[in-house]
C-alpha positions in Angstrom: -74.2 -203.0 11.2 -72.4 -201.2 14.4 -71.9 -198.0 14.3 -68.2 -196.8 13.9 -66.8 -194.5 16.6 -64.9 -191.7 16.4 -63.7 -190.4 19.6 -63.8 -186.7 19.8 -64.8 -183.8 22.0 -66.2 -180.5 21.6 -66.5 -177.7 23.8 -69.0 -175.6 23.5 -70.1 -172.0 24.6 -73.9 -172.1 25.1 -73.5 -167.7 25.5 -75.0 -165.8 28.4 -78.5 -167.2 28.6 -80.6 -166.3 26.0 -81.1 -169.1 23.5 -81.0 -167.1 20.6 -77.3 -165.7 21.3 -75.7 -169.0 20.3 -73.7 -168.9 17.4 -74.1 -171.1 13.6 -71.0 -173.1 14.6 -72.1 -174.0 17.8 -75.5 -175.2 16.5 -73.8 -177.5 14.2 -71.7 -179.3 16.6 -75.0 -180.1 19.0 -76.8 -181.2 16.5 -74.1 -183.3 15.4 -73.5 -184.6 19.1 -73.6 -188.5 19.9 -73.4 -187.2 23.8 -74.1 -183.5 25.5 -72.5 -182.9 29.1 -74.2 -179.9 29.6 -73.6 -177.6 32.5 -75.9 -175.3 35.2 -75.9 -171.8 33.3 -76.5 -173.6 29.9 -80.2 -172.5 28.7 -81.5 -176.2 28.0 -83.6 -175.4 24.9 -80.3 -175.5 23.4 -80.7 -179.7 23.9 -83.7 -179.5 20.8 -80.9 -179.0 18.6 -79.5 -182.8 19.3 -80.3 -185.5 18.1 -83.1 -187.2 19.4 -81.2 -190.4 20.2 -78.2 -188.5 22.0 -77.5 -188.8 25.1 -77.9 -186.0 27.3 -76.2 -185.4 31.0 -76.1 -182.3 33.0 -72.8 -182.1 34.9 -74.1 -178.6 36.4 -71.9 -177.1 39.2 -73.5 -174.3 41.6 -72.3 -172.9 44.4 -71.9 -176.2 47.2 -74.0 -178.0 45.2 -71.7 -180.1 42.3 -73.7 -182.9 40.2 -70.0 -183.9 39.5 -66.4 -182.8 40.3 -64.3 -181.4 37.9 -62.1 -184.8 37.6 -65.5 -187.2 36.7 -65.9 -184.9 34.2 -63.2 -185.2 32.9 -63.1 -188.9 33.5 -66.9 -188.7 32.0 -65.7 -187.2 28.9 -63.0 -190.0 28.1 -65.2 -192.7 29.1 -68.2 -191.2 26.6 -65.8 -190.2 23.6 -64.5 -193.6 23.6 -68.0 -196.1 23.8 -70.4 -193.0 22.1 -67.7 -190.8 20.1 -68.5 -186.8 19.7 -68.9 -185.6 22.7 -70.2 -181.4 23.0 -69.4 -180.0 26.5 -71.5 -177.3 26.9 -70.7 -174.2 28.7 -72.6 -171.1 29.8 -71.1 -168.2 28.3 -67.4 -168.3 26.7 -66.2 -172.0 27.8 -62.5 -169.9 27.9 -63.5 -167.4 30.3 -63.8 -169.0 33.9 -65.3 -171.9 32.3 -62.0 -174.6 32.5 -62.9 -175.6 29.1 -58.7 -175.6 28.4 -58.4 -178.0 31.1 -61.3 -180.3 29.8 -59.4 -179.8 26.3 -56.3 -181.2 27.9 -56.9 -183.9 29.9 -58.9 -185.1 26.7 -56.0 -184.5 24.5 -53.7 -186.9 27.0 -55.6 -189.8 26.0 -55.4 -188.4 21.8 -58.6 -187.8 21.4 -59.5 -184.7 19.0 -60.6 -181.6 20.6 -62.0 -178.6 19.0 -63.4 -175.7 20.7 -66.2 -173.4 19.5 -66.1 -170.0 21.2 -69.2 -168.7 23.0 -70.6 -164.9 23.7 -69.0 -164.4 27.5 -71.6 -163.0 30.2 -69.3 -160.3 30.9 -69.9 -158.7 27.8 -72.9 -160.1 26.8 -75.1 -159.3 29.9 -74.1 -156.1 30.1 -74.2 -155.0 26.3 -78.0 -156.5 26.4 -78.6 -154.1 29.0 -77.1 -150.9 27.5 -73.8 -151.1 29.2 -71.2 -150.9 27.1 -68.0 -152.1 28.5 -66.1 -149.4 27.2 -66.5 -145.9 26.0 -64.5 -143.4 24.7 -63.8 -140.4 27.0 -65.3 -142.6 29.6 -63.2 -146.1 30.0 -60.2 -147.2 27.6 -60.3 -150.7 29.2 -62.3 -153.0 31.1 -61.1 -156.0 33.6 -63.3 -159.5 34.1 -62.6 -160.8 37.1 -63.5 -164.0 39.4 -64.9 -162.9 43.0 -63.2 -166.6 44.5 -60.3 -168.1 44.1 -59.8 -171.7 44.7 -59.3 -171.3 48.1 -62.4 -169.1 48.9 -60.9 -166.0 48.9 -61.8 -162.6 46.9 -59.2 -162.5 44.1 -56.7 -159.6 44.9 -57.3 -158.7 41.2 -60.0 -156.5 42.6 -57.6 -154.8 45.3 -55.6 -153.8 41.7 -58.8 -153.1 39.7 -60.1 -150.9 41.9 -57.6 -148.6 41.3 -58.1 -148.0 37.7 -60.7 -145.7 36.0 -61.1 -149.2 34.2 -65.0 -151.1 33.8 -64.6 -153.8 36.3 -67.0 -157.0 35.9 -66.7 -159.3 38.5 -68.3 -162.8 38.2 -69.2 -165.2 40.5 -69.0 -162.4 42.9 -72.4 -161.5 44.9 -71.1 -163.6 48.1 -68.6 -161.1 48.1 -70.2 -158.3 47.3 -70.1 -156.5 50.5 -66.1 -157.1 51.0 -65.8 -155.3 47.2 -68.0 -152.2 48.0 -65.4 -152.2 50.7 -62.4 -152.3 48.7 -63.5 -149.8 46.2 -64.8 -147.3 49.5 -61.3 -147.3 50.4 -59.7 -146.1 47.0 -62.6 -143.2 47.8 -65.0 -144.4 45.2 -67.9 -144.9 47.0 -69.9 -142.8 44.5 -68.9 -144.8 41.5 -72.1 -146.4 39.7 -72.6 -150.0 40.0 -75.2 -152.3 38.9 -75.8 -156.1 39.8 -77.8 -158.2 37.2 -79.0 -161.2 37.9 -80.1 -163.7 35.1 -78.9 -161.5 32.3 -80.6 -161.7 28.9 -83.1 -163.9 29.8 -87.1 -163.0 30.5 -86.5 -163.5 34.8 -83.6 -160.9 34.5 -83.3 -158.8 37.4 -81.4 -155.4 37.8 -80.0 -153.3 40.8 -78.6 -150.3 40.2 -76.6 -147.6 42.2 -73.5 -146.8 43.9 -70.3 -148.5 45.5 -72.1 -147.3 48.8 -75.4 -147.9 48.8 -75.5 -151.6 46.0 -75.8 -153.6 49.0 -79.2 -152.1 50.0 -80.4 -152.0 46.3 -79.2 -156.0 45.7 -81.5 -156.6 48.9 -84.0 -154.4 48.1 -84.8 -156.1 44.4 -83.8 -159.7 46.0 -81.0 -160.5 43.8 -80.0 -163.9 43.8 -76.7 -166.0 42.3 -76.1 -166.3 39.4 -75.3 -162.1 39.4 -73.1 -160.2 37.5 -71.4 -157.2 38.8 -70.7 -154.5 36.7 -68.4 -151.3 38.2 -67.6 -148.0 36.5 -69.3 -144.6 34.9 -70.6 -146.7 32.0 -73.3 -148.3 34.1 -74.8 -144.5 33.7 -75.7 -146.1 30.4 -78.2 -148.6 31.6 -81.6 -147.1 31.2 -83.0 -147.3 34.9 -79.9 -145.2 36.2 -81.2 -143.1 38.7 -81.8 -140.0 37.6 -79.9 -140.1 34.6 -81.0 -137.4 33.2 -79.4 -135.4 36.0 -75.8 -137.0 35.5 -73.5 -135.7 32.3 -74.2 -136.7 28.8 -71.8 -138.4 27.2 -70.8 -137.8 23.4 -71.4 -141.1 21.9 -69.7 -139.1 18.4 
C-alpha cells in the first residue's frame, strides 16, 4: 500500500553546537522527519534521531563555498514536501536569528504547504552563556545588541558604527573577516580598552577562546589561530569569562 503524503515543512534550530542543547520539541520533529536538509553549523549527531529510512541532505553554506543557493533550497524544500512530505530544515542555532528560516517559511507557504517552526538556542546567547559570559548584568550592561558583520553586499553593517556607541554587550556574528575594521570602529569612539573575546566553535570539545581588548584582539585571534566560524563578543561582561587576564586585578562585580 503507498504511503500517503502530507506535504509539510519544519524548521528547525539545531542550537549553538553542542548536541545536547537541542530542545524535546525539536527532537520530535527529526525523528518524525520523512527528509532533513540540514545545514553547515548543524552538529550532525543530531541526524541519529531520524529515521533510518529518511532521507538526509546537507544544504550547508560557508563562507564562498555554497552546497546550494538560497533559491534551490527553497526550490529543494517544495520539490521534497511534495514527493516525500515532512520536511525538517535544520538550522544551527535560532533558525530566526540570521538563519532566513522566515523566508524558507514563506516561499513554502506560497505553494500552501504547512509550516511550523521550532525555536532553537541562538549562538549569541548560547556560546557565550556556556562560557561564563552573561550577556547582560546589572550595574554592568542593561541591554545587549546581535549583529551581522556582512550585509548582503559585503559590507560591515553600520549597526556596529551605532553599537559602538552604547555601553550595550555587542555580539557580532559572522564577523572575524571584519574584525580588524570593528576594533577600528570601537578605537575611534575611544574604547580601545574595552574587553573583548572571540570564540570559535563555541560549546563544543574543539572550542577555542581569545581574550582581551578592542586594541590588542587582533594579535590574541592570531596568536590562538582562531578560525571562522567565531563569535565576537564586546563589552565589561567578557571580564566574566574565566581566562580574563588578570581578572582578579579588575573590579568585582556584585552578582546580588
Amino acid at each position: 500500500m503507498k504511503k500517503e503524503i502530507y506535504p509539510k515543512l519544519t524548521v528547525v534550530g539545531a542550537g549553538p553546537g553542542d548536541p545536547e542543547l537541542i530542545t524535546v520539541k525539536a527532537i520530535n520533529a527529526i525523528s518524525e522527519a520523512d527528509v532533513i536538509l540540514y545545514d553547515a553549523l548543524v552538529n550532525k549527531e543530531l541526524l541519529k534521531y531520524a529515521p533510518l529510512d529518511a532521507l538526509k541532505i546537507y544544504v550547508g553554506k560557508r563562507k564562498n563555498i555554497h552546497e546550494y543557493t538560497q533559491e534551490q533550497i527553497n526550490n529543494l524544500i517544495v520539490d521534497l514536501a511534495f514527493t516525500h512530505g515532512r520536511v525538517v530544515r535544520l538550522k544551527g542555532g535560532d533558525p530566526f536569528v540570521f538563519g532566513r528560516g522566515s523566508e524558507e517559511i514563506l516561499h513554502a507557504e506560497a505553494f500552501n504547504i504547512e509550516t511550523a517552526i521550532v525555536p532553537g538556542i541562538s549562538s549569541s546567547i548560547g556560546v557565550p552563556g556556556a562560557s561564563g559570559i552573561p550577556v547582560t548584568h546589572r550595574g554592568i550592561s542593561e541591554s545587549f545588541w546581535v549583529i551581522t558583520a556582512t550585509k548582503q553586499n559585503g559590507e560591515l553593517s553600520n549597526d556596529v558604527f551605532d553599537a559602538a556607541k552604547t555601553n550595550a554587550t555587542v555580539v557580532i556574528l559572522m564577523g572575524l573577516s571584519k574584525l580588524k575594521q570593528i576594533a577600528e570602529i570601537f578605537k575611534a569612539e575611544g574604547k580601545s580598552e574595552t574587553p573583548i573575546a572571540v570564540i570559535q566553535n563555541g560549546t563544543l570539545a574543539t572550542e577555542n577562546v581569545a581574550i582581551g581588548n578592542i586594541d590588542n584582539i587582533g594579535e590574541e585571534v592570531e596568536e590562538q589561530n582562531i578560525k571562522s566560524p567565531a563569535i565576537i563578543i564586546i563589552g565589561d561582561v567578557v571580564k566574566f569569562h574565566k581566562y580574563y587576564e588578570s581578572f582578579s586585578h579588575h573590579i568585582k562585580y556584585s552578582l546580588n
